[in-house]
VOVEX-345698 format. One record per residue (C-alpha): x, y, z; residue number from 0; residue in three letters. Coordinates in nm, 3 decimals. Each point is the difference from the previous one (the first is absolute). Layout:
// residues N
east,north,up,k,r
X,Y,Z,NUM,ALA
...
***
This chain:
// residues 251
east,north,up,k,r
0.000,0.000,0.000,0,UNK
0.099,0.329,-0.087,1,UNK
0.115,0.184,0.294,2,UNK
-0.226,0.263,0.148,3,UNK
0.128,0.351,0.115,4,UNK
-0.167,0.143,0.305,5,UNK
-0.088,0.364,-0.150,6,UNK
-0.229,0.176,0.208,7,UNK
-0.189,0.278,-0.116,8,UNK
0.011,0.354,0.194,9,UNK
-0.207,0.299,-0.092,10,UNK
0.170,0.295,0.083,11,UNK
-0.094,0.367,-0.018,12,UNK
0.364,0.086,-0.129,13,UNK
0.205,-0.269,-0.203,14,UNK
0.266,0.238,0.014,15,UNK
0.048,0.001,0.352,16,UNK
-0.100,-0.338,0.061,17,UNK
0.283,-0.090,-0.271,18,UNK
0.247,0.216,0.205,19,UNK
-0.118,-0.224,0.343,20,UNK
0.092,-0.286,-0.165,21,UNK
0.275,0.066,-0.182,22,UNK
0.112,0.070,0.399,23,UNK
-0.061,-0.373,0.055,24,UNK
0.176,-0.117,-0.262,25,UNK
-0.261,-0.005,-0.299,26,UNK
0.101,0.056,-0.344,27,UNK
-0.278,0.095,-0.292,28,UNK
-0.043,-0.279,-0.271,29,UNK
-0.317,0.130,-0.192,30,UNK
-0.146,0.363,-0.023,31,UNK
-0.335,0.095,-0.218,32,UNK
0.038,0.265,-0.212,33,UNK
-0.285,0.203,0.168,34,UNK
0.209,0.002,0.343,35,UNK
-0.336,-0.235,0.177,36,UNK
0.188,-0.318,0.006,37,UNK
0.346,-0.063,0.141,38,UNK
0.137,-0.387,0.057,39,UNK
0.305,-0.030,0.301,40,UNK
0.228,-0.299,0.013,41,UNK
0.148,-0.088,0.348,42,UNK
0.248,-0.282,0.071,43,UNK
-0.295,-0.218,-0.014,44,UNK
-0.361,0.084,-0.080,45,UNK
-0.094,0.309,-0.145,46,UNK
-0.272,0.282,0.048,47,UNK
-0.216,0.176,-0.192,48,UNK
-0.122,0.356,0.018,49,UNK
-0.301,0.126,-0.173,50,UNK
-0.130,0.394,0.033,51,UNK
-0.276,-0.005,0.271,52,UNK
-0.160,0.269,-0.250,53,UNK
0.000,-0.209,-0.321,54,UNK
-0.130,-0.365,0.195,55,UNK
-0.325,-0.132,-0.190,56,UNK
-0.021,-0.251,0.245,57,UNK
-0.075,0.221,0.345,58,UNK
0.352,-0.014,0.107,59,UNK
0.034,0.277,0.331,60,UNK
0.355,0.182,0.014,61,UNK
0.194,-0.250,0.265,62,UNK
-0.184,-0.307,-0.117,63,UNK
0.181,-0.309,-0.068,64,UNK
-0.113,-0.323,-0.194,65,UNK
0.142,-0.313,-0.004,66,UNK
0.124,-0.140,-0.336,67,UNK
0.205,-0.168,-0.212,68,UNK
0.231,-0.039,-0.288,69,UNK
0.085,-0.310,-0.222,70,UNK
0.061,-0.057,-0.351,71,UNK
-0.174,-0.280,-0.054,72,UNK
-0.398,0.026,0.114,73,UNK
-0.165,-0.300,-0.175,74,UNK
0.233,-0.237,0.226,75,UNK
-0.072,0.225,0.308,76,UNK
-0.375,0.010,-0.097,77,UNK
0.046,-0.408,-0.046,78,UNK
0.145,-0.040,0.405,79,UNK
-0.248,0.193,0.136,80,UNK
-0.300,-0.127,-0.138,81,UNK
0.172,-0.338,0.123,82,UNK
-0.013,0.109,0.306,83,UNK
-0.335,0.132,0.066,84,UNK
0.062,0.375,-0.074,85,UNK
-0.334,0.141,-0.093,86,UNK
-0.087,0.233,-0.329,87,UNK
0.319,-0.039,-0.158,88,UNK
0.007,0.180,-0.331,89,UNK
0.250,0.144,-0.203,90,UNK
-0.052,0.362,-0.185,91,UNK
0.126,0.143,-0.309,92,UNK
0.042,0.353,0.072,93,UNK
0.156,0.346,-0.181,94,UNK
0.291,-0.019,0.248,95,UNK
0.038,-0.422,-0.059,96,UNK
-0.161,-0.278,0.147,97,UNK
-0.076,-0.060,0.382,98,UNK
-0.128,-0.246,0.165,99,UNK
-0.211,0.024,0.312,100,UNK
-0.192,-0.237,0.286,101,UNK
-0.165,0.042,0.310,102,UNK
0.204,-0.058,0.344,103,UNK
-0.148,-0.208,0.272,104,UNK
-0.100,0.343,0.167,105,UNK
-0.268,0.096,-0.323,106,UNK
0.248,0.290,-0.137,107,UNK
0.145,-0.028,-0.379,108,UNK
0.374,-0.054,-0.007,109,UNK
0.191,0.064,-0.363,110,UNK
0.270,-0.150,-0.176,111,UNK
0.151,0.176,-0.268,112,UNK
0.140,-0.113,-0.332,113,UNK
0.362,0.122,-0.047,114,UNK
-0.038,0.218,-0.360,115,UNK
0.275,0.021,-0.231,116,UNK
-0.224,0.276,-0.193,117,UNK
0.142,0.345,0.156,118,UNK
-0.251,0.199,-0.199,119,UNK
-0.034,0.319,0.218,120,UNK
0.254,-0.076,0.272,121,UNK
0.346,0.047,0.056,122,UNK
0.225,-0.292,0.082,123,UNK
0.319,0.086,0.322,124,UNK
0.289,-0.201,0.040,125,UNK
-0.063,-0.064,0.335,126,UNK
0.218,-0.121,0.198,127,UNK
-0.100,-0.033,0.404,128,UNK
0.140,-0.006,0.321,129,UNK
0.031,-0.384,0.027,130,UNK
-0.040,-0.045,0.357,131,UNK
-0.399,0.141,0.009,132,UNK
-0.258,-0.212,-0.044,133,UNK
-0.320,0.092,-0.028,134,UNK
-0.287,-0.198,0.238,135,UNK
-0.339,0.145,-0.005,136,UNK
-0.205,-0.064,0.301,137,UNK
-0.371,-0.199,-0.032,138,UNK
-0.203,0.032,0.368,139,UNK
-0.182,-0.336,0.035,140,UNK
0.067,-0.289,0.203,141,UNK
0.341,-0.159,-0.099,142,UNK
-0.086,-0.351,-0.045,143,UNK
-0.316,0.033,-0.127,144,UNK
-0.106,-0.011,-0.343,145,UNK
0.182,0.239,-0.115,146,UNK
0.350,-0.194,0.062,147,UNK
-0.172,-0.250,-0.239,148,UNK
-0.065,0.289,-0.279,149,UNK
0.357,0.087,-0.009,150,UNK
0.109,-0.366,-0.004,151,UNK
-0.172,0.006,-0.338,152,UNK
0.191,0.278,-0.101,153,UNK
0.303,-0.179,0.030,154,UNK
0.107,0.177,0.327,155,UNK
0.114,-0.230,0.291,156,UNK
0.041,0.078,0.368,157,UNK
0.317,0.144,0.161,158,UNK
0.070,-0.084,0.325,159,UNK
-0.182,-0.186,0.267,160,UNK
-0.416,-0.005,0.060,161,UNK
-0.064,0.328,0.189,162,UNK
-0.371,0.087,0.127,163,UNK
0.053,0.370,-0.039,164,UNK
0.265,0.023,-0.362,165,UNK
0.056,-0.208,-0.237,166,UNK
0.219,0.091,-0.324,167,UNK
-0.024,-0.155,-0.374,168,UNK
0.268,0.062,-0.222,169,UNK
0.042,-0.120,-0.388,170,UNK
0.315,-0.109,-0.141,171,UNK
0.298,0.198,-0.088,172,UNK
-0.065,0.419,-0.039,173,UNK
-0.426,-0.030,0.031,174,UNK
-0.055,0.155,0.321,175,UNK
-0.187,-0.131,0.280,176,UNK
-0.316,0.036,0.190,177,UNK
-0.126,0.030,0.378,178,UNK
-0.282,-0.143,0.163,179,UNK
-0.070,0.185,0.327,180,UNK
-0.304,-0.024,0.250,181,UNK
-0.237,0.252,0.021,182,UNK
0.036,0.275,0.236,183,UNK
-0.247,0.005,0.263,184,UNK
0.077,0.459,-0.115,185,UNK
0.005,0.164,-0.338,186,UNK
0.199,-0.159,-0.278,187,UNK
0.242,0.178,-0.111,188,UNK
-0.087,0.011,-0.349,189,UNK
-0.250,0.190,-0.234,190,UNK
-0.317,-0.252,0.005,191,UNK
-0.067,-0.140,-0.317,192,UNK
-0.013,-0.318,-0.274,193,UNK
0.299,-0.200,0.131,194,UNK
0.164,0.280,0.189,195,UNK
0.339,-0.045,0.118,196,UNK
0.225,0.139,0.248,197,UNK
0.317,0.151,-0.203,198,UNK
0.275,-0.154,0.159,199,UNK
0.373,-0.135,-0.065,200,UNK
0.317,-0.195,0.106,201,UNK
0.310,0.065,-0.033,202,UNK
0.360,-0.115,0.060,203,UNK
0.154,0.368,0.050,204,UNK
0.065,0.095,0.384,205,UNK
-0.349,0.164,0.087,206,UNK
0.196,0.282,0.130,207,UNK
0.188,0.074,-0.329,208,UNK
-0.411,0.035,-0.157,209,UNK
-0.077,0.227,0.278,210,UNK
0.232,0.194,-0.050,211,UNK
-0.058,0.033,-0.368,212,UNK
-0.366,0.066,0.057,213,UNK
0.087,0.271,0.279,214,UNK
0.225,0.217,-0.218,215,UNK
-0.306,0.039,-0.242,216,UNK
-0.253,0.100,0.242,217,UNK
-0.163,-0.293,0.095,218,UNK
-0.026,-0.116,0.360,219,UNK
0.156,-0.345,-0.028,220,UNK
0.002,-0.194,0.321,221,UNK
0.176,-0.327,0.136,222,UNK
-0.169,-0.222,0.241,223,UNK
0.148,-0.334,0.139,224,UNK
-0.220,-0.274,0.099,225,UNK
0.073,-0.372,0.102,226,UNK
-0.153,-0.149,-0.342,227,UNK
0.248,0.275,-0.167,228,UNK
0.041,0.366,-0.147,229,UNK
-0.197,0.220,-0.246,230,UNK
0.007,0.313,-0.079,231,UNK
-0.332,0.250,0.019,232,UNK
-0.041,0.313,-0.280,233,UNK
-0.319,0.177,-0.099,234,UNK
0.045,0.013,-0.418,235,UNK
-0.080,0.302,-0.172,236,UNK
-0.389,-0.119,-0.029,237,UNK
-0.033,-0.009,0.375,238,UNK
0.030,-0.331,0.020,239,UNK
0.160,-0.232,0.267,240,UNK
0.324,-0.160,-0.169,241,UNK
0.209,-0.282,0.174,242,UNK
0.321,-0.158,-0.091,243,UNK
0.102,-0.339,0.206,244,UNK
0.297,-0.220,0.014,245,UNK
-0.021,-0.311,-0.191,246,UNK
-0.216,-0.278,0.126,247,UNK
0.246,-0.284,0.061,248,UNK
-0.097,-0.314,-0.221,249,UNK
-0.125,-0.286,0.160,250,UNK
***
């Protein structure tokens, strides 16, 4: 199976800023749109997508993020997950390329999207990324639930060892992972919407050395140190609540 890139999808009131952020983290740009609405950053592993608030046709709030996907190859992906019980898996031809979506085991429509080789209207970056950042968007639902399952089917497999509160699913080679964390008995920190995330990544560069960064261009980047590790808390230019952990060790 093709592998599948964990690319989630942020809309953001200023791509230009929210390019800077990340670009802070480590982020290179791979894929621009003409028009300036659609912007595609490459990390170590994973990627993320931005897409102007202003110019959404699906709803999408400034701060809101989506999980999604990547892969080249849909008809195999559509193939495994239809093997696996995912329901209303169909795949779209549409002006950007194809995509393929599904429904998660919590009702909300996740995408995968085709990889185009027809740049048509965008502009192609050599990107090339700060190898040690990963990105791992953050799904709130109970860890081994159903949704474990889901991401089994999208070729993701558990790091680590069974946790009631975090689990992590990571794809093979520079695809990014994903973490399952319970639900907060407060507020998420997220934007609500269709498969919202929490933005967050891992890294292998001293937290410090990213706070630091962060600090000397405005943002208030703090270090906190807790027995199951370190992260690293930022508010992004969209107001949003930003984290960056140390890696999850493998079990």
């Amino acid at each position: 199976m093709s592998p599948i890139v964990v690319s989630p999808l942020r809309f953001t009131a200023d791509i230009d800023a929210m390019r800077r952020f990340l670009e802070l983290l480590g982020l290179r740009s791979r894929i621009e749109s003409e028009s300036g609405g659609w912007l595609d950053m490459v990390a170590g592993a994973g990627m993320v997508a931005l897409h102007s608030a202003a110019t959404s046709d699906s709803g999408g709030k400034a701060g809101e993020t989506r999980l999604c996907f990547e892969a080249e190859d849909l008809s195999t992906v559509a193939a495994r997950l239809l093997e696996r019980g995912v329901r209303d898996v169909a795949i779209h031809d549409e002006a950007y390329g194809r995509s393929l979506t599904c429904t998660d085991p919590i009702g909300d429509p996740v995408s995968v999207n085709g990889r185009s080789d027809d740049l048509y209207g965008y502009r192609l970056h050599q990107a090339t990324p700060d190898e040690r950042c990963k990105v791992m968007p953050v799904r709130f639902t109970e860890p081994q639930g159903p949704y474990a399952s889901f991401l089994e089917a999208l070729s993701l497999t558990r790091q680590g060892e069974p946790n009631d509160d975090y689990l992590v699913y990571a794809g093979s080679g520079d695809t990014g992972k994903v973490g399952l964390h319970q639900v907060y008995a407060d507020e998420l920190p997220i934007v609500p919407g269709p498969a919202a995330v929490h933005l967050t990544f891992e890294t292998t560069e001293p937290l410090d050395e990213v706070a630091e960064r962060l600090q000397g261009h405005g943002f208030d980047a703090t270090v906190t140190r807790e027995d199951f590790g370190s992260m690293l808390s930022v508010t992004d230019p969209d107001g949003r609540e930003c984290q960056v952990h140390e890696p999850v060790a493998a079990g």
